[in-house]
C-alpha positions, 0 to 999 in steps of 0.5 A: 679187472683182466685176469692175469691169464687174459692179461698174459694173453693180450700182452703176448698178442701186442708183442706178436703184432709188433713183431710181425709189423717190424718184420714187415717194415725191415725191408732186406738190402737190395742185392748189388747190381753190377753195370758194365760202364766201359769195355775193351773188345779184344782182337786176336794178333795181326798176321806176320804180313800185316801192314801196321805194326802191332803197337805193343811188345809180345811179351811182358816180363817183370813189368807194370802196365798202367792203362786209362779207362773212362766210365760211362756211369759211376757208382760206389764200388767197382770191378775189373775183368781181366782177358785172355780170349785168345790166349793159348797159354795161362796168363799170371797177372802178379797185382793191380791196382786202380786209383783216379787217373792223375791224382788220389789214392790206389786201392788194391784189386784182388781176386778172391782175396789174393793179390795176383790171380792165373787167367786161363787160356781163352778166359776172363777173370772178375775181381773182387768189389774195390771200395772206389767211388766214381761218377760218370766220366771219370778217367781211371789208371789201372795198373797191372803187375806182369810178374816173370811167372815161373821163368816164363814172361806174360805173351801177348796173345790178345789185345786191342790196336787202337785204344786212343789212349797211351799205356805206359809201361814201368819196370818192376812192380810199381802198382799204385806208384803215382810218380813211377818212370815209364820205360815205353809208352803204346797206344794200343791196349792189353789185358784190360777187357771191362770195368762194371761199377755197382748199381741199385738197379739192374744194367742198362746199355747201349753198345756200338759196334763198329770200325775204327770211326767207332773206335775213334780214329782220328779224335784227340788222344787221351780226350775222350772225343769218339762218337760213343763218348759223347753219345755216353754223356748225352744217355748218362742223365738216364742211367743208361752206359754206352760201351764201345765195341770199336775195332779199328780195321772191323768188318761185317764178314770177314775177320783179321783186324779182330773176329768179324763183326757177325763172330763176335756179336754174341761176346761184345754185344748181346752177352752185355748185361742189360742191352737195350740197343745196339748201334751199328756202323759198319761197311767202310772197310768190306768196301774199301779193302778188297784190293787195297794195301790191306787185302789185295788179292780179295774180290769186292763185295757186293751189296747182296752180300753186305744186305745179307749180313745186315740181315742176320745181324738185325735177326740175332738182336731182336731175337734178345729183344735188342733194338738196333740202330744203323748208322749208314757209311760215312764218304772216303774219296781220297781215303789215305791218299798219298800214304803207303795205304792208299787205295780204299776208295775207288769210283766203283767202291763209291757206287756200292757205298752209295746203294748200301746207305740207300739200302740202309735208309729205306730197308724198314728192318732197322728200328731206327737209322742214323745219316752219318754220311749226311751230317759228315759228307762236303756239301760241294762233294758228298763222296768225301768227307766235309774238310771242317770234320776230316781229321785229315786222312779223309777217312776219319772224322776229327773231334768236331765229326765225332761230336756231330755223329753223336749229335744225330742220334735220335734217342727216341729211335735208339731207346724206343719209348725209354727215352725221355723228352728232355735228353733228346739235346 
């Protein structure tokens, strides 16, 4: 028989081992990851000689703006990023509001606890975690409130032209309002800059930088239907978001329809937490500007300098160990012909369209090339694009273009050994 001091012992040893088996079993939570699912690249105002309008008022007082974003990939909690990238003035956002577009509940967004939040000039705001489930695909109202701030009304002084999609403008604060009366309704966006949803593991994204093809010209409104929507739905299976880094008018070297290209890689593209790869389709408008409604007075470019450009594009990614992916130049003979902006396309344009995609197809310094001028162009004429796919202005593909473009993509290229077999269709 133990005695009571060895009895003590062992039970002081058993309590000890149970303690430190406990420990190890209780695993602490994962920490939330936040995974970037849809952005909005802001564009700086458009000069007053501009030849399109704006879309959007310059100043918002007393009113609510209720804009549609879509998720790439879904989760349980979500955020909102708020910009004022080119704002030279605070921007007071009075309230917000998310809820699934069309129908359901509004959950409050606040910031740090509190309704309304100030932006800085030149910042953004993140905001508190919202409770709102959501899955890859799904369609949000987000709703901002754009008080009458201290006398002052909210100036537009950042924006996106061409959201494809329509922002309905209500007076007053009518945030979470499902049956709210719109007052105006835009086609253009403001304000709203990302949408990051909760995740268990770390971000994961492809972003496509380019013009308004990327952006989505031409496609349906409010459907959904550019090339990286459905690029976004083929990579959703493996977890991976496509972000949207379009801006209508985009060139690689020189600013106006927003910052160039090689300007804003840093904020749209290689500040993206979790980028694997990047898919570049630019050159359509350094071609067919100069000369054009859009900048008459430029001198063409030559393809040393768009090669150049490339160059230093592809330097700059892998450098933050992103792939890229070069998308070559889609045909757009007779591009906006019979319109007040005709005169992107000419015979010579179309000679340095032709050696830049040449350029691009055997350069051997992208990790992987995308023919979107041979799954676009008219078999019976390859300098324009097949009629089955023009959305009309010869310029821009149409949904059935789009969907094609998203089509071609090779995800092996894209994602290199990443990619698995089966999301290759």
């Amino acid at each position: 028989m133990k005695t009571q001091p060895a009895l003590l012992v062992t039970l002081l040893s058993h309590l000890l081992a149970a303690t430190l088996v406990t420990r190890a079993d209780a695993q602490p939570p994962a920490p939330v990851q936040w995974q970037p699912t849809w952005i909005s690249p802001a564009q700086p105002l458009f000069a007053d000689d501009a030849v399109l309008p704006m879309g959007m008022p310059m100043e918002f007082r007393d009113v609510t703006l209720r804009q549609v974003v879509r998720t790439a990939l879904g989760g349980p909690q979500l955020r909102l990023v708020f910009g004022n990238e080119y704002g030279t003035t605070p921007l007071t956002l009075g309230a917000a509001g998310v809820r699934a577009s069309g129908g359901g509940q509004a959950a409050a967004v606040r910031f740090q606890g509190r309704d309304g939040v100030v932006v800085p000039p030149g910042a953004r705001v993140i905001s508190d975690p919202v409770d709102l489930p959501t899955r890859a695909g799904d369609r949000l109202d987000v709703d901002l409130y754009l008080p009458n701030a201290a006398k002052s009304a909210a100036r537009l002084a950042s924006f996106h032209w061409d959201a494809q999609e329509h922002a309905l403008l209500s007076l007053g604060n009518t945030v979470g309002h499902r049956d709210a009366k719109p007052k105006a309704t835009y086609t253009a966006r403001a304000f709203v800059s990302e949408l990051w949803v909760a995740s268990d593991h770390p971000a994961t994204s492809v972003v496509a930088i380019g013009d308004s093809i990327t952006d989505g010209n031409g496609s349906s409104m409010g459907l959904d239907q550019r090339w990286p929507d459905h690029l976004a739905r083929r990579l959703a299976p493996q977890g991976v978001a496509v972000l949207n880094a379009g801006i209508a008018g985009n060139r690689l070297l020189r600013g106006g329809w927003g910052d160039a290209a090689l300007a804003r890689l840093d904020r749209d593209v290689l500040g993206q937490p979790g980028v694997r790869a990047v898919v570049v389709l630019l050159g359509t408008n350094d071609i067919g500007f100069p000369g054009s409604p859009f900048a008459p007075t430029e001198a063409p470019v030559t393809l040393a300098e768009l090669t150049a450009a490339f160059r230093q594009l592809v330097e700059q990614a892998h450098a933050h160990s992103v792939r890229v992916m070069a998308g070559t130049v889609p045909p757009f003979k007779h591009a906006l012909q019979g319109t007040p902006l005709e005169g992107h396309y000419s015979p010579a344009k179309e000679a340095t369209r032709q050696a830049l995609n040449e350029w691009i197809r055997h350069a051997g310094m992208f990790d992987g090339v995308v023919d979107f001028d041979r799954v676009l162009r008219d078999p019976a004429d390859p300098a324009r694009l097949d009629p089955a796919l023009d959305a009309g202005d010869h310029l821009h593909p149409g949904d059935a273009g789009y969907r094609r473009m998203a089509d071609a993509i090779d995800l092996r290229a894209l994602l290199g050994a990443a990619a698995s077999p089966e999301a290759q269709h």
